[in-house]
MIVEXKOL-255228 format. One record per atom (N, C-alpha, C): residue in one letter; chain; atom name; x, y, z. Coordinates in steps of 0.1 Angstrom, whole numbers, m for minus. Layout:
<nodes>
NODE  res  chain  atom      u      v      w
NODE    A      A    CA      X      Y      Z
...
</nodes>
This chain:
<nodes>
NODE  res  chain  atom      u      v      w
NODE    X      A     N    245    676   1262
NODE    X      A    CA    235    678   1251
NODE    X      A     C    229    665   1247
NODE    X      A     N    216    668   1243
NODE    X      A    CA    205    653   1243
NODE    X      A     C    212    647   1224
NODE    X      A     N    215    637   1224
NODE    X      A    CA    225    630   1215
NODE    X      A     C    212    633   1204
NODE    X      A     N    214    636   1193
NODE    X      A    CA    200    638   1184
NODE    X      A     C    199    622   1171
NODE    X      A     N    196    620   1166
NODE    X      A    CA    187    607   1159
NODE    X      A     C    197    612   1149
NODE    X      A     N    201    601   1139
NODE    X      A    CA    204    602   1125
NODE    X      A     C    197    605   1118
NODE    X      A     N    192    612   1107
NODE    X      A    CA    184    608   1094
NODE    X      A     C    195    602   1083
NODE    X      A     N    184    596   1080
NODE    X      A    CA    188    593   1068
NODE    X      A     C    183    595   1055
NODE    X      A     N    188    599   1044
NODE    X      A    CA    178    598   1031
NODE    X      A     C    179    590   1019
NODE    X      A     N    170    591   1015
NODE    X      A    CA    173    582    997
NODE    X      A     C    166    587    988
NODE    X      A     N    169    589    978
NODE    X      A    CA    165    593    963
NODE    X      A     C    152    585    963
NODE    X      A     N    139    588    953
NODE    X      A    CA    125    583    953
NODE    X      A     C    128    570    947
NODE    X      A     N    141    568    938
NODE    X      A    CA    145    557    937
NODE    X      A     C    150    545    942
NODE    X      A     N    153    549    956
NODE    X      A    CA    156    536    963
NODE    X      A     C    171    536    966
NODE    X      A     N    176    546    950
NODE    X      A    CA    189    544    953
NODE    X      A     C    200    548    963
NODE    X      A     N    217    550    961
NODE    X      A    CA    220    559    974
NODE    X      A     C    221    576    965
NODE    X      A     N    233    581    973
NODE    X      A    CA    235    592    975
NODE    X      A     C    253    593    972
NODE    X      A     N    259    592    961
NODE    X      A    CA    274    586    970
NODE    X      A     C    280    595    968
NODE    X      A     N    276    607    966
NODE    X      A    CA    285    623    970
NODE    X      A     C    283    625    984
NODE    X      A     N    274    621    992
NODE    X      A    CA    267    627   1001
NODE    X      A     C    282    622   1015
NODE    X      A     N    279    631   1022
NODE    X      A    CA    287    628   1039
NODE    X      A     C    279    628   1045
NODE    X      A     N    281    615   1054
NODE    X      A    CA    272    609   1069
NODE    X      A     C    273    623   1079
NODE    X      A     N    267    629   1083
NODE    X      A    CA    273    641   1094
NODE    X      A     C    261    641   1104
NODE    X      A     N    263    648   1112
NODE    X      A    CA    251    647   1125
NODE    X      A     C    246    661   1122
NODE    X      A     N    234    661   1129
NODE    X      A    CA    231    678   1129
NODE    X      A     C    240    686   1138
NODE    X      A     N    248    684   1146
NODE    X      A    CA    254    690   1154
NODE    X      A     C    265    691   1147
NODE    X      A     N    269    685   1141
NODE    X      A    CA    279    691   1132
NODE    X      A     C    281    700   1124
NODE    X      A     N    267    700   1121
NODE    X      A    CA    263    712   1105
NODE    X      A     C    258    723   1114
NODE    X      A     N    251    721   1123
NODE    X      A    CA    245    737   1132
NODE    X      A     C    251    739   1146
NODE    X      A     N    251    746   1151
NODE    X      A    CA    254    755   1161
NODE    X      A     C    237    756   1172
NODE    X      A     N    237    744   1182
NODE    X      A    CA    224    747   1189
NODE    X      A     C    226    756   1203
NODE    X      A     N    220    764   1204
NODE    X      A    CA    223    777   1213
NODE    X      A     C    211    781   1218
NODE    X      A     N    211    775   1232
NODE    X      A    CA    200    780   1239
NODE    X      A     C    198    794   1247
NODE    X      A     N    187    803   1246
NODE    X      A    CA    191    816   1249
NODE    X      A     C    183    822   1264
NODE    X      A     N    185    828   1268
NODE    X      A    CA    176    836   1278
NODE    X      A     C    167    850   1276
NODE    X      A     N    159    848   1282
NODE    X      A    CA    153    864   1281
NODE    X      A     C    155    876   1296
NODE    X      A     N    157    888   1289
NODE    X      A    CA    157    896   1302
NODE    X      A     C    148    897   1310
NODE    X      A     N    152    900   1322
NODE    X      A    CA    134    899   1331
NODE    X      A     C    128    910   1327
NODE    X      A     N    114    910   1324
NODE    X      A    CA    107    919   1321
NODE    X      A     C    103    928   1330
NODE    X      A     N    106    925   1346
NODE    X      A    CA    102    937   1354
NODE    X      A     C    113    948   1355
NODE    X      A     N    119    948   1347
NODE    X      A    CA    131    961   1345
NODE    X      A     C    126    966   1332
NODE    X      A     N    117    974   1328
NODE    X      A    CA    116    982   1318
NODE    X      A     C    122    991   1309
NODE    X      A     N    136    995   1317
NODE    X      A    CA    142    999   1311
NODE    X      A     C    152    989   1301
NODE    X      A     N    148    976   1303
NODE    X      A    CA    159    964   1295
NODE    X      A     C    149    967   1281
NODE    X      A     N    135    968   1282
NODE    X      A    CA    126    969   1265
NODE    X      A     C    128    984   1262
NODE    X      A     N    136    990   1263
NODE    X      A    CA    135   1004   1258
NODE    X      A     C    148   1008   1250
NODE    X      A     N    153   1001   1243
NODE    X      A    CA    165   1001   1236
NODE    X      A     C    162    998   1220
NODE    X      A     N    173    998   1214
NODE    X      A    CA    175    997   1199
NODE    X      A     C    175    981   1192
NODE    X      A     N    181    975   1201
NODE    X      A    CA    188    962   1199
NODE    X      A     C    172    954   1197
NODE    X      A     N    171    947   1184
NODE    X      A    CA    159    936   1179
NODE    X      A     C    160    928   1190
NODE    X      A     N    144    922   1196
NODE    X      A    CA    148    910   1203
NODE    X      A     C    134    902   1197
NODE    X      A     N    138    888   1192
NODE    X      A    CA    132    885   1187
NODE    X      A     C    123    871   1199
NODE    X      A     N    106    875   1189
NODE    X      A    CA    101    863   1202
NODE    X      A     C    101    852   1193
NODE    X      A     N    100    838   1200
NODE    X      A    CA     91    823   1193
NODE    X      A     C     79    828   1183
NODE    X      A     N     71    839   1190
NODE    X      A    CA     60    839   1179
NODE    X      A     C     64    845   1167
NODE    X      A     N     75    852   1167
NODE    X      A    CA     80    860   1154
NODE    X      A     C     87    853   1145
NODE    X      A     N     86    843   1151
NODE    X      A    CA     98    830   1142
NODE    X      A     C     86    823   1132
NODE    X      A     N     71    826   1132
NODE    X      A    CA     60    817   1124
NODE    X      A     C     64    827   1111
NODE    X      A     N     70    843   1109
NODE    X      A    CA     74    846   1101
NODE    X      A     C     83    838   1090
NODE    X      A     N     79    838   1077
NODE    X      A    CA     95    836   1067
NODE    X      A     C    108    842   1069
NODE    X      A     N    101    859   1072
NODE    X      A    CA    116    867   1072
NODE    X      A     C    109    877   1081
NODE    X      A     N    122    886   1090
NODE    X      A    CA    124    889   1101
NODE    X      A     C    129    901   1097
NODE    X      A     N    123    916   1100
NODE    X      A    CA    127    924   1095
NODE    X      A     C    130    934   1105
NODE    X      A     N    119    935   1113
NODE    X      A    CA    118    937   1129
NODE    X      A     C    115    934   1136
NODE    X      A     N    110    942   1148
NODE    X      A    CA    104    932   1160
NODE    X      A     C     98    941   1167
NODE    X      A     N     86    930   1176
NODE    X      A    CA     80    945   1185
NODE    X      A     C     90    948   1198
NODE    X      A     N     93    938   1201
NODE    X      A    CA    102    943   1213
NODE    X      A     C    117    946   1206
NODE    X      A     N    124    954   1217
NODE    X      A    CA    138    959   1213
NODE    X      A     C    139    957   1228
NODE    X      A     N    158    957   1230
NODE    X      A    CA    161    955   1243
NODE    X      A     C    173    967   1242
NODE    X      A     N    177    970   1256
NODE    X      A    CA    188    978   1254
NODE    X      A     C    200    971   1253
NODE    X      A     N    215    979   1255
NODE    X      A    CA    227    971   1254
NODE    X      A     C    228    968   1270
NODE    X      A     N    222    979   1279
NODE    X      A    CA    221    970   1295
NODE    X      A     C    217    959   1293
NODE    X      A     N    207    959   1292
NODE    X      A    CA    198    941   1288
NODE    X      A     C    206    931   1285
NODE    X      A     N    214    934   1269
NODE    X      A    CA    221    924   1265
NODE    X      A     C    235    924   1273
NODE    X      A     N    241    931   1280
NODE    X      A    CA    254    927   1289
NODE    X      A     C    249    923   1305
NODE    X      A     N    238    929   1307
NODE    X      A    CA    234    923   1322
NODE    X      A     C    228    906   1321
NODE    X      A     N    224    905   1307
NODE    X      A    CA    222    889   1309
NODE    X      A     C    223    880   1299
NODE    X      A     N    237    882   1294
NODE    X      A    CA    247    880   1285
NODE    X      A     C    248    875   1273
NODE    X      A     N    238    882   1265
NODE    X      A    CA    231    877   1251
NODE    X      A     C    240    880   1244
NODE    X      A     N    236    869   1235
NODE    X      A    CA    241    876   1225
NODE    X      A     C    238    878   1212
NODE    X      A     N    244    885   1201
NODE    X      A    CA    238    890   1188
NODE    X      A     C    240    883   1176
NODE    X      A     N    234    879   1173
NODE    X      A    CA    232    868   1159
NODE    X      A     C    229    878   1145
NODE    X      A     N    243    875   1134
NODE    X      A    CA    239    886   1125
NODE    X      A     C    229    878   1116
NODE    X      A     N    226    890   1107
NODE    X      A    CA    216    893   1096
NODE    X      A     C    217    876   1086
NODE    X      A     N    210    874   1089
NODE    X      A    CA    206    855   1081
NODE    X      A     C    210    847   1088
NODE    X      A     N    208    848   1099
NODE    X      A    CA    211    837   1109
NODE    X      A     C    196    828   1113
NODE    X      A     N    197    815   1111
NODE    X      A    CA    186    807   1110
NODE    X      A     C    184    802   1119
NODE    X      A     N    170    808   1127
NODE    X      A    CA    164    805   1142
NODE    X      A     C    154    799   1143
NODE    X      A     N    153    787   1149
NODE    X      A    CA    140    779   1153
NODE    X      A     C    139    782   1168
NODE    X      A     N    124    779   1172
NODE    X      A    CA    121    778   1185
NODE    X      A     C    119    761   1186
NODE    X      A     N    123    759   1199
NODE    X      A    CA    123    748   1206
NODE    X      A     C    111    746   1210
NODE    X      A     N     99    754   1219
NODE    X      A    CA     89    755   1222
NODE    X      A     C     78    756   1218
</nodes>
């Protein structure tokens, strides 16, 4: 995994922070790169299961989606399901 940069912060004041813990982002999040099903199996977009795109992520909140996948989809290419408030960025 690509080692990610510190931040650092400080109050507008200049001053510190001295509750605060030094931590990495990888310590605080969980980065999880995912796959998509191949789209020439149409029967993989014909299911229940939300699948969400990069463009759906320009949303605040996430209620649905146009595409759905089936549960073939998600066991033939071993996805998996992220519950309800789970905080997703795209990489891309």
């Amino acid at each position: 995994m690509k080692k990610l940069p510190k931040l650092r912060f400080k109050p507008s004041d200049g001053g510190e922070y001295p509750d605060w813990e030094e931590k990495t982002l990888g310590r605080c999040f969980d980065f999880i790169s995912g796959s998509t099903p191949r789209k020439e199996n149409k029967d993989y977009f014909k299911g229940e299961i939300l699948w969400v795109t990069s463009g759906e992520l320009k949303k605040k909140y996430i209620s649905d989606t146009v595409d759905k996948i089936s549960v073939e989809a998600k066991n033939d290419t071993n996805l998996k399901i992220y519950p309800k408030g789970t905080f997703l960025i795209s990489k891309g």
